[in-house]
C-alpha positions as CSV (number, residue, x, y, z in Angstrom):
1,X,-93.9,-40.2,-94.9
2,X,-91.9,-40.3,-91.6
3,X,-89.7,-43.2,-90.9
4,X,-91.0,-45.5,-88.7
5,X,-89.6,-48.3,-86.2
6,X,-88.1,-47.9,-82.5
7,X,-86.1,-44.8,-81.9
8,X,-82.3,-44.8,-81.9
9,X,-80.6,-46.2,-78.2
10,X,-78.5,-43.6,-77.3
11,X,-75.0,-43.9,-76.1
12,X,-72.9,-41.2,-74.6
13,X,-69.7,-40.7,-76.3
14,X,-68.0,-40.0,-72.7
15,X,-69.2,-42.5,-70.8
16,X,-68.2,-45.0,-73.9
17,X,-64.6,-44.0,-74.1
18,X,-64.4,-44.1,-69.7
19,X,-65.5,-47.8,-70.0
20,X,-62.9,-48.7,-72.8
21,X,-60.3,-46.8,-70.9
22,X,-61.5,-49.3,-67.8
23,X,-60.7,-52.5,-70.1
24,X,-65.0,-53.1,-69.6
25,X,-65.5,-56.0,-71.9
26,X,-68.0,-55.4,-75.0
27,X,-70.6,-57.6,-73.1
28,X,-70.0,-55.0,-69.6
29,X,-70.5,-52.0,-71.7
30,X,-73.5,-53.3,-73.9
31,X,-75.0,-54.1,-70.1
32,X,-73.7,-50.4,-69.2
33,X,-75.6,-49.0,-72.0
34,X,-78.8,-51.8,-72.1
35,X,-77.9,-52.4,-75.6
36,X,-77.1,-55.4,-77.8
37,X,-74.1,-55.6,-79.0
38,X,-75.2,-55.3,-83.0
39,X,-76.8,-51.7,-81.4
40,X,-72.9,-51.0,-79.8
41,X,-71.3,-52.3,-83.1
42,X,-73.5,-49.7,-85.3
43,X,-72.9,-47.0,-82.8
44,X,-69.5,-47.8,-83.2
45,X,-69.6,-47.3,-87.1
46,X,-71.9,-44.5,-87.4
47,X,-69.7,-42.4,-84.8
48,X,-66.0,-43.4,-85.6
49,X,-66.7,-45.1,-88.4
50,X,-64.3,-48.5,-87.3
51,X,-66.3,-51.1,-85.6
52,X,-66.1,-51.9,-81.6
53,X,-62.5,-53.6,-81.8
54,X,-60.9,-51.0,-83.8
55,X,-62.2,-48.1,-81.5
56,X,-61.5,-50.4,-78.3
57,X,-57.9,-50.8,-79.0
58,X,-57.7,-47.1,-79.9
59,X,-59.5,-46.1,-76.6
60,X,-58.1,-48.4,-73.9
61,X,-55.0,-46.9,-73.6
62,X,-56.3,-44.2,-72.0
63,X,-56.9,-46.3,-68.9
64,X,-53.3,-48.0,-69.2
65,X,-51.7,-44.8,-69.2
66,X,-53.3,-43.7,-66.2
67,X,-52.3,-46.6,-64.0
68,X,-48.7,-46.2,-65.6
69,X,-48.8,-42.6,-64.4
70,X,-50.1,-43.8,-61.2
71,X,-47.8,-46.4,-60.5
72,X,-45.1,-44.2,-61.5
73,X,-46.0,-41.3,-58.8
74,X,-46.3,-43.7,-56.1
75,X,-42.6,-44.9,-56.7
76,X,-41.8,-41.6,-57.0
77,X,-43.4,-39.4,-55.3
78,X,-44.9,-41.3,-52.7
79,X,-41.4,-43.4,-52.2
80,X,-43.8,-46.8,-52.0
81,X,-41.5,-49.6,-52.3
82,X,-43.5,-52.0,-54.1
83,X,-44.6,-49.7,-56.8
84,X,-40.6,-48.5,-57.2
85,X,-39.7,-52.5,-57.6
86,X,-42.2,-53.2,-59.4
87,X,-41.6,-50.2,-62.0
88,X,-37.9,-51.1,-62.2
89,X,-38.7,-54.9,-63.3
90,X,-41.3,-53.9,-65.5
91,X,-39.3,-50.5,-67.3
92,X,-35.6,-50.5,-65.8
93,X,-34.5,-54.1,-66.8
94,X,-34.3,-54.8,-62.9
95,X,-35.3,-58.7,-62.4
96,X,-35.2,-61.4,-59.7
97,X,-32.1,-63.6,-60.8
98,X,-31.6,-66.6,-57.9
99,X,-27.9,-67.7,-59.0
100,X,-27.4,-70.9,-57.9
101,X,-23.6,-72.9,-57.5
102,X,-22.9,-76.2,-57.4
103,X,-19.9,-77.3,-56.8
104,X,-18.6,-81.7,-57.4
105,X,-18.7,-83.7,-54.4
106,X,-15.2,-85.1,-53.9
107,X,-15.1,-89.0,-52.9
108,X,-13.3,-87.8,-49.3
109,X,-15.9,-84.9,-48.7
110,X,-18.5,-87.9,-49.1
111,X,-16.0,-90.1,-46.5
112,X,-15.9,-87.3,-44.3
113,X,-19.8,-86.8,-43.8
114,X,-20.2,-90.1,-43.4
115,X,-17.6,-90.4,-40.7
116,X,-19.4,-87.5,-39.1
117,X,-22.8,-89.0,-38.9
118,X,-21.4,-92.2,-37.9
119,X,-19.6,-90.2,-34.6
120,X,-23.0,-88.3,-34.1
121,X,-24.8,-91.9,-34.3
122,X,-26.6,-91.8,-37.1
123,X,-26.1,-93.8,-40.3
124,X,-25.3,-91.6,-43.8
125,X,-25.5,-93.5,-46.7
126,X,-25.6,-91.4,-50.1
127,X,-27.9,-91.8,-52.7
């Protein structure tokens, strides 16, 4: 006797890594594919036998290392600016440091900017 019930969704293997590779949420790609995500999960097990968070880790890396090799040719090949500063701070240890000096405020450097204001007319009175 033949099995019965609904027949299997189907879910291209392709398209399935492309969307992991794009970071699609499980949600986006069950939407993708018109499928729940129980249906995605089975899929999941049945052709890579992990389950949907296994095989997304696995496959989205494909999409980081595009953008890495992306970013990287248009700092170097492309001489963009923003992509070369922003791969430097992000791979060369390059980093926005704001160094900032302070110095103690004699009791005459106080004297002498109030004297100052005074002669200009106004009245300085330090905190």
């Amino acid at each position: 006797m033949a099995k019965m019930g609904r027949p299997r969704k189907e879910i291209d293997q392709a398209q399935f890594e492309n969307l992991c590779a794009l970071q699609c949420t499980k949600a986006e790609i069950c939407a993708w594919f018109d499928v729940t995500d129980k249906t995605l999960e089975s899929w999941c097990k049945r052709t890579y036998k992990m389950g949907f968070s296994e095989v997304f880790k696995q496959k989205r890396g494909k999409g980081v290392i595009s953008v890495r090799r992306a970013l990287y040719q248009n700092a170097t090949q492309r001489g963009n600016t923003t992509a070369q500063i922003f791969w430097l701070k992000n791979h060369g240890g390059m980093s926005d440091q704001i160094r900032v000096e302070t110095k103690e405020i004699k009791d005459d450097s106080i004297k002498a900017m109030e004297d100052f204001w005074h002669d200009a007319g106004a009245d300085f009175k330090p905190d």
